[in-house]
N, CA, C and O atoms as a GROMACS GRO file, in nm:
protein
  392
    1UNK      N    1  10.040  14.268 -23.817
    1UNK     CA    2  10.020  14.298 -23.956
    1UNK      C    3  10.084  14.435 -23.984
    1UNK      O    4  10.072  14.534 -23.911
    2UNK      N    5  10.153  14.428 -24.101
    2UNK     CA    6  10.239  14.586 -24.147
    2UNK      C    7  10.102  14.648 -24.202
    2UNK      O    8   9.995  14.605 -24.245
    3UNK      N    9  10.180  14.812 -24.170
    3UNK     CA   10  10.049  14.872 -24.227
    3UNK      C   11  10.043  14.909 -24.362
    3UNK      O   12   9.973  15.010 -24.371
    4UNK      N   13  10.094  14.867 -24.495
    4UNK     CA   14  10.075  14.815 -24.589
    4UNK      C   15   9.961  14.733 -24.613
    4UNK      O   16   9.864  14.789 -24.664
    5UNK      N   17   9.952  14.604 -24.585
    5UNK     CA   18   9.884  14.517 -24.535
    5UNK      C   19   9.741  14.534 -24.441
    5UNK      O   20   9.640  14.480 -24.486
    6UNK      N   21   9.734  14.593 -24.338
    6UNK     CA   22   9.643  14.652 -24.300
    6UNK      C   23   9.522  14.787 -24.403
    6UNK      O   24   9.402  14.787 -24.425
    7UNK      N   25   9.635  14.887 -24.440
    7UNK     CA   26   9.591  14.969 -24.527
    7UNK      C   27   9.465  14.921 -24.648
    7UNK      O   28   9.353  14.964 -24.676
    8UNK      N   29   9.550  14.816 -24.697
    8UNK     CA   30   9.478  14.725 -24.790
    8UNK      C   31   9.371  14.644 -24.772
    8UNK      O   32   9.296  14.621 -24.866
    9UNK      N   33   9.344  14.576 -24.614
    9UNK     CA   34   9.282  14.557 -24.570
    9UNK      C   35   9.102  14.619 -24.557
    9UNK      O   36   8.997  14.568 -24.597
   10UNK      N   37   9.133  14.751 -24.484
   10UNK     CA   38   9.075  14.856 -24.455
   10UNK      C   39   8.985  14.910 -24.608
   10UNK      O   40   8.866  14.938 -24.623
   11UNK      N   41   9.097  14.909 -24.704
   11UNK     CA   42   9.032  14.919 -24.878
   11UNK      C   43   8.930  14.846 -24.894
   11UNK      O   44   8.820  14.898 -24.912
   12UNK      N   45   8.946  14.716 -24.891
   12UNK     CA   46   8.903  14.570 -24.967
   12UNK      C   47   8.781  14.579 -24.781
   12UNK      O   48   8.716  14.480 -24.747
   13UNK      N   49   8.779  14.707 -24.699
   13UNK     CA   50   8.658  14.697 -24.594
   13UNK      C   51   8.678  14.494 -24.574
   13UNK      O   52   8.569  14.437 -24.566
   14UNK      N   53   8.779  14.419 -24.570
   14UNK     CA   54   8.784  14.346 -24.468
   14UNK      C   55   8.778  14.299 -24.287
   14UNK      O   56   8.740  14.203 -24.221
   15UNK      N   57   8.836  14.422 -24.266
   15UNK     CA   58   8.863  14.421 -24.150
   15UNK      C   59   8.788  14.575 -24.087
   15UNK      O   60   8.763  14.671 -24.160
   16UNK      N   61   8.761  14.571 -23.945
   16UNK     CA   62   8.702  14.696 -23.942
   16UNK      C   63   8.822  14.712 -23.852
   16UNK      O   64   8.893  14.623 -23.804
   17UNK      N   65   8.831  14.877 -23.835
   17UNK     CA   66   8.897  14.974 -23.787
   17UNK      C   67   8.901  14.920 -23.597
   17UNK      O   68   8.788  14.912 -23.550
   18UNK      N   69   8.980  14.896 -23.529
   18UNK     CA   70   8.956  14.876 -23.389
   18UNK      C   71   9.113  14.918 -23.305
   18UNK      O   72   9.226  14.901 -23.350
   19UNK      N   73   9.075  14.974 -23.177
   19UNK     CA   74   9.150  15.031 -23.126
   19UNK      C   75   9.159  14.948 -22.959
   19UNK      O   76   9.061  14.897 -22.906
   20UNK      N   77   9.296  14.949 -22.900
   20UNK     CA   78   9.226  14.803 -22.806
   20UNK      C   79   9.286  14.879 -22.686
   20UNK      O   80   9.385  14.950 -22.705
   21UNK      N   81   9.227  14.866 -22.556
   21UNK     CA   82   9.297  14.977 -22.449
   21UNK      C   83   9.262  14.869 -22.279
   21UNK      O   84   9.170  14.793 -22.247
   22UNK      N   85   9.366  14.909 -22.221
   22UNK     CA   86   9.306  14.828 -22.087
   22UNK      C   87   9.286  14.974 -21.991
   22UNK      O   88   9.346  15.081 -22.000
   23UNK      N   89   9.185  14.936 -21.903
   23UNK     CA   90   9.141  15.088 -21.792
   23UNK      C   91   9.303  15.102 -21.751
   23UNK      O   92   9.375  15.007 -21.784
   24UNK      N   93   9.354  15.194 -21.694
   24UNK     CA   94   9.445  15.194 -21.639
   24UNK      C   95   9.570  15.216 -21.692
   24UNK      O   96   9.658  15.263 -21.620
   25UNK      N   97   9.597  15.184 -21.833
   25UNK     CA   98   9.685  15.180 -21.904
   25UNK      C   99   9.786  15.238 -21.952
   25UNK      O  100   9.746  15.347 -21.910
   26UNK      N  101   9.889  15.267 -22.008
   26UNK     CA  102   9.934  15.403 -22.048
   26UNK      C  103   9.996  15.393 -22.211
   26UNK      O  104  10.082  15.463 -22.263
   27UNK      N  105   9.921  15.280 -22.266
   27UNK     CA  106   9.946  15.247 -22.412
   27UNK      C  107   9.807  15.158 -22.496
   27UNK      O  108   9.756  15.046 -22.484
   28UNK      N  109   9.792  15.240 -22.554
   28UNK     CA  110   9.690  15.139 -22.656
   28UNK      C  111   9.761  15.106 -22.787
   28UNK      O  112   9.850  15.173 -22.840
   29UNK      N  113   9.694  14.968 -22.841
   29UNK     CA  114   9.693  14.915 -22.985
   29UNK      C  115   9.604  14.951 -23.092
   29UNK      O  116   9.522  15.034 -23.054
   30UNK      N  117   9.595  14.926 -23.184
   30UNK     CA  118   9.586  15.002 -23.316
   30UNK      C  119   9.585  14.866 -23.410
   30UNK      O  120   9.685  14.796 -23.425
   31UNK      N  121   9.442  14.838 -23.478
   31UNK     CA  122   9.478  14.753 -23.572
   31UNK      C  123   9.336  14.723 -23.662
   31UNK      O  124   9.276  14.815 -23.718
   32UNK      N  125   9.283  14.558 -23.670
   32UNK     CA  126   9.116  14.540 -23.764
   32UNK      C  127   9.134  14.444 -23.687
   32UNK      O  128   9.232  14.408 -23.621
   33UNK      N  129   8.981  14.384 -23.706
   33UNK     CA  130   8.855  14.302 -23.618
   33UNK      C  131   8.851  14.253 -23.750
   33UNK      O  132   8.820  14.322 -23.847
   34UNK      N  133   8.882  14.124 -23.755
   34UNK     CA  134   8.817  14.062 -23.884
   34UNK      C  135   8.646  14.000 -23.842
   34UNK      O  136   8.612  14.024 -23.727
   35UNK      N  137   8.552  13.930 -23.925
   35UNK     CA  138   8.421  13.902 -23.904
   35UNK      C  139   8.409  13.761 -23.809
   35UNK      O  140   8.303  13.714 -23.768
   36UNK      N  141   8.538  13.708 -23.785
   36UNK     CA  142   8.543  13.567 -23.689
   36UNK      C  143   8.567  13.655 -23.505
   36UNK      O  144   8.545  13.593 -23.401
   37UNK      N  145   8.612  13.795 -23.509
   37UNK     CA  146   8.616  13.804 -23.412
   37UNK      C  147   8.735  13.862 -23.354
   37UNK      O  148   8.752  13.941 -23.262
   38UNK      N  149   8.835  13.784 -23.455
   38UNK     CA  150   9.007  13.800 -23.451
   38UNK      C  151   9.073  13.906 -23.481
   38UNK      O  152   9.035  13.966 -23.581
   39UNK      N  153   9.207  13.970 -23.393
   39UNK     CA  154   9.227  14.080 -23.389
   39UNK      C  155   9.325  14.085 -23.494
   39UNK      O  156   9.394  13.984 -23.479
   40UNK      N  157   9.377  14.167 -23.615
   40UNK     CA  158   9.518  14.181 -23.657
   40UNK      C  159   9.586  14.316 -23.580
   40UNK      O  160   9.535  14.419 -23.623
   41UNK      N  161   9.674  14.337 -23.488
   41UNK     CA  162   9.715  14.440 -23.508
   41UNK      C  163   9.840  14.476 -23.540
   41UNK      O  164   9.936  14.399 -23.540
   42UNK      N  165   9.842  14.642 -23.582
   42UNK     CA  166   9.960  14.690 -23.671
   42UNK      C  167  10.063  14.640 -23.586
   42UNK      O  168  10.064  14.642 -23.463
   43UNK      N  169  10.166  14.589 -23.679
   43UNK     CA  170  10.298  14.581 -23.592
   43UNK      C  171  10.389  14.614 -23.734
   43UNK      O  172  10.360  14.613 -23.854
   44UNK      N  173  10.532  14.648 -23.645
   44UNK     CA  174  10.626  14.702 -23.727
   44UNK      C  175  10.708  14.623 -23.771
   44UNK      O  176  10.690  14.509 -23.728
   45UNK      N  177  10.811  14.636 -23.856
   45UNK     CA  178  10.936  14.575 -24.019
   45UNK      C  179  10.967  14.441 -23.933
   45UNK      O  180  10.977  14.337 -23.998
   46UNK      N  181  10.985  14.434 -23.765
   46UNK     CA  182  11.054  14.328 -23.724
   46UNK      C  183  10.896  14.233 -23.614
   46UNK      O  184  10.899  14.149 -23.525
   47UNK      N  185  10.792  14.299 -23.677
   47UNK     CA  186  10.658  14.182 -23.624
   47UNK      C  187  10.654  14.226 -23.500
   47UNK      O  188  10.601  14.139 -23.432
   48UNK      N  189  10.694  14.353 -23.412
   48UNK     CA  190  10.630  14.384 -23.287
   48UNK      C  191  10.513  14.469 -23.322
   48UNK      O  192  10.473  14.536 -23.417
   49UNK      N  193  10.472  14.433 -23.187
   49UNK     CA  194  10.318  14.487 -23.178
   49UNK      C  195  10.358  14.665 -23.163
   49UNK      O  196  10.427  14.713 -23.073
   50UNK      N  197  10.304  14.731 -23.261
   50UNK     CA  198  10.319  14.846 -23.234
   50UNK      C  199  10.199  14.932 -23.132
   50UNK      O  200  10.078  14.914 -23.138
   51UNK      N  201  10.284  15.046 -23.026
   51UNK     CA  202  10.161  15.060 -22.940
   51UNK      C  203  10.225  15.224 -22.881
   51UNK      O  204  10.333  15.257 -22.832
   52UNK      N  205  10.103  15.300 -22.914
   52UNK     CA  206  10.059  15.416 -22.884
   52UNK      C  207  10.040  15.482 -22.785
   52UNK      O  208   9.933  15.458 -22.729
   53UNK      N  209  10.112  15.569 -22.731
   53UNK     CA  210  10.127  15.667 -22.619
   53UNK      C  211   9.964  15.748 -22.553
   53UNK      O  212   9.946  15.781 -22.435
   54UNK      N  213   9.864  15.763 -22.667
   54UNK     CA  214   9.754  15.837 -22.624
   54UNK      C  215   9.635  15.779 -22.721
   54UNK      O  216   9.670  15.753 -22.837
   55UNK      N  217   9.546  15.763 -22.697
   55UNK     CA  218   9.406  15.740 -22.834
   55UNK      C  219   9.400  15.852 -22.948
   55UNK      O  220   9.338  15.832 -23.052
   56UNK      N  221   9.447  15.932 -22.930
   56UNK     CA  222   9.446  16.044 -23.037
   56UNK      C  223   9.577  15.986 -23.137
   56UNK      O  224   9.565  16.009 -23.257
   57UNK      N  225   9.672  15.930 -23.103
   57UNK     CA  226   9.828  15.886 -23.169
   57UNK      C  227   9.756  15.778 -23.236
   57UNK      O  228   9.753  15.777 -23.359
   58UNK      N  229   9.705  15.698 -23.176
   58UNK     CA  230   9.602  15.522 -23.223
   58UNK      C  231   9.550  15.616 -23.364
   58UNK      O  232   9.593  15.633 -23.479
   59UNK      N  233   9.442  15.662 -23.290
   59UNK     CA  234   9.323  15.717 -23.365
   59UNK      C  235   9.387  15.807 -23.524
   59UNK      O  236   9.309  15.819 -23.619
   60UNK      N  237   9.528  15.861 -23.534
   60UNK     CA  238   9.599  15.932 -23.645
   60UNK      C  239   9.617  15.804 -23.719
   60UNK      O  240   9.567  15.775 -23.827
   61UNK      N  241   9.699  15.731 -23.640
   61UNK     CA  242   9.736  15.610 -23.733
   61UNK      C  243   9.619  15.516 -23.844
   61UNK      O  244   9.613  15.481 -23.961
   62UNK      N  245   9.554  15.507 -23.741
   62UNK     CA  246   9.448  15.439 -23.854
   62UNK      C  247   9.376  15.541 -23.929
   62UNK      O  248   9.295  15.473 -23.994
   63UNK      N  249   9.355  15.671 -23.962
   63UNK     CA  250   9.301  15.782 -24.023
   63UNK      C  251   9.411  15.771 -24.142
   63UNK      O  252   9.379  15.760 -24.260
   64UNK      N  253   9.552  15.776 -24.095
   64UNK     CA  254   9.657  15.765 -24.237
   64UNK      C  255   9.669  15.574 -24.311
   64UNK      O  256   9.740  15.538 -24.405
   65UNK      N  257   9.594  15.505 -24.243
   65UNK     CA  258   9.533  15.356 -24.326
   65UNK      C  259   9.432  15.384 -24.369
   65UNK      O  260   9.372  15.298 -24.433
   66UNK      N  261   9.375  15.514 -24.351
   66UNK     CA  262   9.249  15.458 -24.449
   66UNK      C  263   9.099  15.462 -24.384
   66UNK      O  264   8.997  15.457 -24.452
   67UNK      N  265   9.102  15.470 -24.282
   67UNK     CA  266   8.956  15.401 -24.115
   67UNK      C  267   8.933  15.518 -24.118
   67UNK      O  268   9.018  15.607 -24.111
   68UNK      N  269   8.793  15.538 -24.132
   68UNK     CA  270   8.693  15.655 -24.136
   68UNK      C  271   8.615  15.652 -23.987
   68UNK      O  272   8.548  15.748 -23.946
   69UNK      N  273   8.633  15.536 -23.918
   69UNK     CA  274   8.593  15.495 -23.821
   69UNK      C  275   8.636  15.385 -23.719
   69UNK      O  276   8.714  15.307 -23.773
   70UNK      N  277   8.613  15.357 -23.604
   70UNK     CA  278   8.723  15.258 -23.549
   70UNK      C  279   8.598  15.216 -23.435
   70UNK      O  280   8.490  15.275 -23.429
   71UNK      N  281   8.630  15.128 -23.368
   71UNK     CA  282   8.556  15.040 -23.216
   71UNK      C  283   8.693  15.091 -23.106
   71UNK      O  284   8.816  15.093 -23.112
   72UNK      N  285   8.615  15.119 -23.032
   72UNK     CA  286   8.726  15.156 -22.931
   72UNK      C  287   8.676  15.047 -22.799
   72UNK      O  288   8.597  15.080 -22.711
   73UNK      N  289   8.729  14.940 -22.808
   73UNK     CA  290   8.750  14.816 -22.743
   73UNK      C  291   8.832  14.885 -22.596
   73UNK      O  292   8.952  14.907 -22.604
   74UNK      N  293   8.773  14.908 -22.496
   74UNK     CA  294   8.853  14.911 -22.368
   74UNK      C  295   8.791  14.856 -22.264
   74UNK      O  296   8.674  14.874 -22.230
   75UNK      N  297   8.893  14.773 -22.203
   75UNK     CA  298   8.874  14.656 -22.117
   75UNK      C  299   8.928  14.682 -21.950
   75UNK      O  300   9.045  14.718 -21.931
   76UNK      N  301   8.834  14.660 -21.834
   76UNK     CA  302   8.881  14.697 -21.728
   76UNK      C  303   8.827  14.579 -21.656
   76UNK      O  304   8.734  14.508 -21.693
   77UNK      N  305   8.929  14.566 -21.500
   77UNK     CA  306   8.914  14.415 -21.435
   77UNK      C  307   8.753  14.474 -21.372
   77UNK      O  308   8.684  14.382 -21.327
   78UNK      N  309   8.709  14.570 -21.368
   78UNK     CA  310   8.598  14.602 -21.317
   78UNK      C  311   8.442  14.533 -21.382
   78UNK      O  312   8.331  14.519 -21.330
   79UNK      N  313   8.500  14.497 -21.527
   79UNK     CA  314   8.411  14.456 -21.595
   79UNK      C  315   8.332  14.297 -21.492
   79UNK      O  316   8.234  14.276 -21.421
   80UNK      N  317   8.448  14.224 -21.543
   80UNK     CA  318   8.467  14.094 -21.430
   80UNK      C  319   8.373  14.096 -21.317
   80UNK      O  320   8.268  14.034 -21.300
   81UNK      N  321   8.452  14.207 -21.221
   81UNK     CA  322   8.379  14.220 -21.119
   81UNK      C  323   8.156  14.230 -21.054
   81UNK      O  324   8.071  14.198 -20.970
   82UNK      N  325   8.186  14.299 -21.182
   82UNK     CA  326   8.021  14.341 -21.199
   82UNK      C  327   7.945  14.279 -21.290
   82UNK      O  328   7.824  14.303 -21.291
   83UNK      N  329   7.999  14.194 -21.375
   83UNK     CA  330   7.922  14.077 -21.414
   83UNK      C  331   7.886  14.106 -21.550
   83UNK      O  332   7.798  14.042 -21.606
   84UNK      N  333   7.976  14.236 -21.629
   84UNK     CA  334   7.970  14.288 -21.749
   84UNK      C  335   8.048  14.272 -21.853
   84UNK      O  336   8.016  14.333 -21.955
   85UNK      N  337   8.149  14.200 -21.854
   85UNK     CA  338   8.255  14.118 -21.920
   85UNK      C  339   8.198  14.116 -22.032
   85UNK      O  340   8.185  14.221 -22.096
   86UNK      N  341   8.161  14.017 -22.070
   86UNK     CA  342   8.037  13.957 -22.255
   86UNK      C  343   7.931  14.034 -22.251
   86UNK      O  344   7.829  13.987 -22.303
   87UNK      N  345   7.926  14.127 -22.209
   87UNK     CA  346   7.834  14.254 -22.231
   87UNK      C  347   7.849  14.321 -22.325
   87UNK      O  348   7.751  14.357 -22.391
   88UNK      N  349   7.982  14.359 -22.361
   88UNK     CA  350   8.014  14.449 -22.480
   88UNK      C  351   7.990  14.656 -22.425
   88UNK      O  352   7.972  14.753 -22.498
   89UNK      N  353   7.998  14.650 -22.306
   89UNK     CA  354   8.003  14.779 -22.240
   89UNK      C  355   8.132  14.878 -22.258
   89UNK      O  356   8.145  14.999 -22.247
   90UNK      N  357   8.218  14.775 -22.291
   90UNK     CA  358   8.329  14.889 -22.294
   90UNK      C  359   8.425  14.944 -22.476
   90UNK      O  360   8.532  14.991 -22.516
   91UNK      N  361   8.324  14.906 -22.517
   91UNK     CA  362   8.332  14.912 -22.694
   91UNK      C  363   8.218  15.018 -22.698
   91UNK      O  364   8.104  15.019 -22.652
   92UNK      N  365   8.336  15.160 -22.810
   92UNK     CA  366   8.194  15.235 -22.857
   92UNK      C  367   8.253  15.248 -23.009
   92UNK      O  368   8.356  15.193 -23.047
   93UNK      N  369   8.162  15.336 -23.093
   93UNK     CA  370   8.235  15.358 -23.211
   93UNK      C  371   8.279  15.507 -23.215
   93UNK      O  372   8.211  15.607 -23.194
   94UNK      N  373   8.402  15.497 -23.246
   94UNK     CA  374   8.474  15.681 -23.304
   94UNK      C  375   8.444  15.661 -23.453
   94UNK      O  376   8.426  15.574 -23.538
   95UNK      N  377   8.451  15.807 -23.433
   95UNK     CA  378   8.435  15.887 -23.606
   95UNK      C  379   8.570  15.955 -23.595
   95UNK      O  380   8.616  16.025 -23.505
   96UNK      N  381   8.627  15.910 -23.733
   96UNK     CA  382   8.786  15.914 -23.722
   96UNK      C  383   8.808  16.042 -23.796
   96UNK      O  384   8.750  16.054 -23.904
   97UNK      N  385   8.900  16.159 -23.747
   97UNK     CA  386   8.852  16.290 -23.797
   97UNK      C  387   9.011  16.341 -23.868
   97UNK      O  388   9.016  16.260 -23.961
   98UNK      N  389   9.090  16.392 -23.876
   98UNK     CA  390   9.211  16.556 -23.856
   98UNK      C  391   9.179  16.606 -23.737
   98UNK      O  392   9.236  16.708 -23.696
   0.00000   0.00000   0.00000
């Protein structure tokens, strides 16, 4: 989703603010959680997934859409391991600042 589109989103509080990260990683996504569950995220003019060097770069981007707040969705194979997967352990909420 362009962030036009997203922006507007975020207005009309359709979608909530969510930020998506794997342990280990060295790029997170940036986008909304609609209420079924489903992710949109920002992508750019030619439909790639656009993706962020640090959580603070994520975390600007959706502050200039509009997100006063975001889910910071991060996912590790450790989850799996320990039986915490559908737990919802690795989701907290940010307060989206300057």
């Amino acid at each position: 989703m362009q962030s036009a589109q997203l922006k507007n989103h975020f207005k009309q509080q359709e979608l909530n603010a969510v930020i998506l990260s794997y342990a280990d990683s060295s790029h997170y996504l940036a986008g909304g959680l609609d209420d079924n569950g489903d992710y949109h995220l920002l992508a750019d003019k030619k439909g790639n997934t656009v993706t962020f060097k640090s959580l603070r770069e994520a975390e600007m981007q959706l502050i200039e859409l509009g997100a006063t707040k975001a889910i910071l969705d991060m996912e590790t194979a450790y989850d799996e391991m320990v039986g915490t997967a559908t737990a919802g352990h690795g989701k907290i909420e940010l307060t989206l600042s300057h």
